[in-house]
C-alpha positions as CSV (number, residue, x, y, z in Angstrom):
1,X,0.0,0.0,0.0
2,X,1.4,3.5,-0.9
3,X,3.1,5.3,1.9
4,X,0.7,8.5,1.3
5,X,-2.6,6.7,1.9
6,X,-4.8,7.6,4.4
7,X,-7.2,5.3,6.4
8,X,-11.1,5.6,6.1
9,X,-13.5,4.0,7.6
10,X,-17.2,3.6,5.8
11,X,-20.1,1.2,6.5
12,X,-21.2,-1.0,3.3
13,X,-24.7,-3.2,3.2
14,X,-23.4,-6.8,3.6
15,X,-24.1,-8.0,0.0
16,X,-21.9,-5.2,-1.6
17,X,-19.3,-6.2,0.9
18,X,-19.2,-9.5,0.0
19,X,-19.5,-9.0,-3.5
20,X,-16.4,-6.8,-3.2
21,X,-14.4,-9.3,-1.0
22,X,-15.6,-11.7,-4.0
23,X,-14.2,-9.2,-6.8
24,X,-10.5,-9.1,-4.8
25,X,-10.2,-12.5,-4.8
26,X,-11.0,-12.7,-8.4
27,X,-9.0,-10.2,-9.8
28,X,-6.3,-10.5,-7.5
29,X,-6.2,-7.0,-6.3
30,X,-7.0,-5.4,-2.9
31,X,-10.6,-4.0,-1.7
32,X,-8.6,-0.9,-1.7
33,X,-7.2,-0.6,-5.3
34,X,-10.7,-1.5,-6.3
35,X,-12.6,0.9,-3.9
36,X,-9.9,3.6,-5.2
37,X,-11.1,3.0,-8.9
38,X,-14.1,3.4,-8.2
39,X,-14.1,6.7,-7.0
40,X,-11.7,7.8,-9.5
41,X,-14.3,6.6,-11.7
42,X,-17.1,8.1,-10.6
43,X,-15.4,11.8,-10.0
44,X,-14.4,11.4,-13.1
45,X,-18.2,10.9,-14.4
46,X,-18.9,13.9,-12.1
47,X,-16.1,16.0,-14.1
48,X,-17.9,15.1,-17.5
49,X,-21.1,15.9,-16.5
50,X,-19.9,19.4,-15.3
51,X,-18.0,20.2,-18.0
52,X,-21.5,18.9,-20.7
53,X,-23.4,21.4,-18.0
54,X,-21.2,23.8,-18.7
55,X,-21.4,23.8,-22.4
56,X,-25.1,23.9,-22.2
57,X,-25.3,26.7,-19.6
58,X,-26.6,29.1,-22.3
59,X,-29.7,27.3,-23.7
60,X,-32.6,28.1,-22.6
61,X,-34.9,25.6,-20.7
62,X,-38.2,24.2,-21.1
63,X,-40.8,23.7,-18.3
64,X,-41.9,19.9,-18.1
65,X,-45.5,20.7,-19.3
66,X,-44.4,22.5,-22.2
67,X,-42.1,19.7,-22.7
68,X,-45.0,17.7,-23.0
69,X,-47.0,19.3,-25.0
70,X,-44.0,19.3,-27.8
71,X,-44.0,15.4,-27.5
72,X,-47.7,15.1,-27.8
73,X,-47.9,17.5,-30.3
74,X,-45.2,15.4,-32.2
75,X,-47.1,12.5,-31.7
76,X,-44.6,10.7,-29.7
77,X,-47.0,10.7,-26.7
């Protein structure tokens, strides 16, 4: 484990636990190396969504009943 780690502790329903304990073994590679990727993973998710939130920032929105209104209108409803 790198020297610059830093412990955490975190409850987990029994069933993903075990599933993860079950992924380890598996893949030969430590609950924490996966639980790391994970997160990486998902901030990284988070940094796309931001940045495709960003890029939209400037259209203009559309309430939900107006939305509807195009779909029926459109016949897809």
């Amino acid at each position: 484990m790198p020297t610059d780690s830093v412990r955490s502790t975190f409850y987990m329903e029994p069933a993903l636990h075990q599933a993860l304990h079950l992924k380890a073994a598996v893949s030969r590679r430590s609950l924490s190396q996966i639980v790391n990727d994970a997160v990486r993973q998902a901030l990284r998710e988070d940094e796309q969504d931001n940045a495709a939130f960003a890029e939209r920032v400037s259209e203009g929105s559309v309430s939900y009943k107006t939305f509807l209104g195009e779909l029926k209108a459109d016949g897809a409803l």
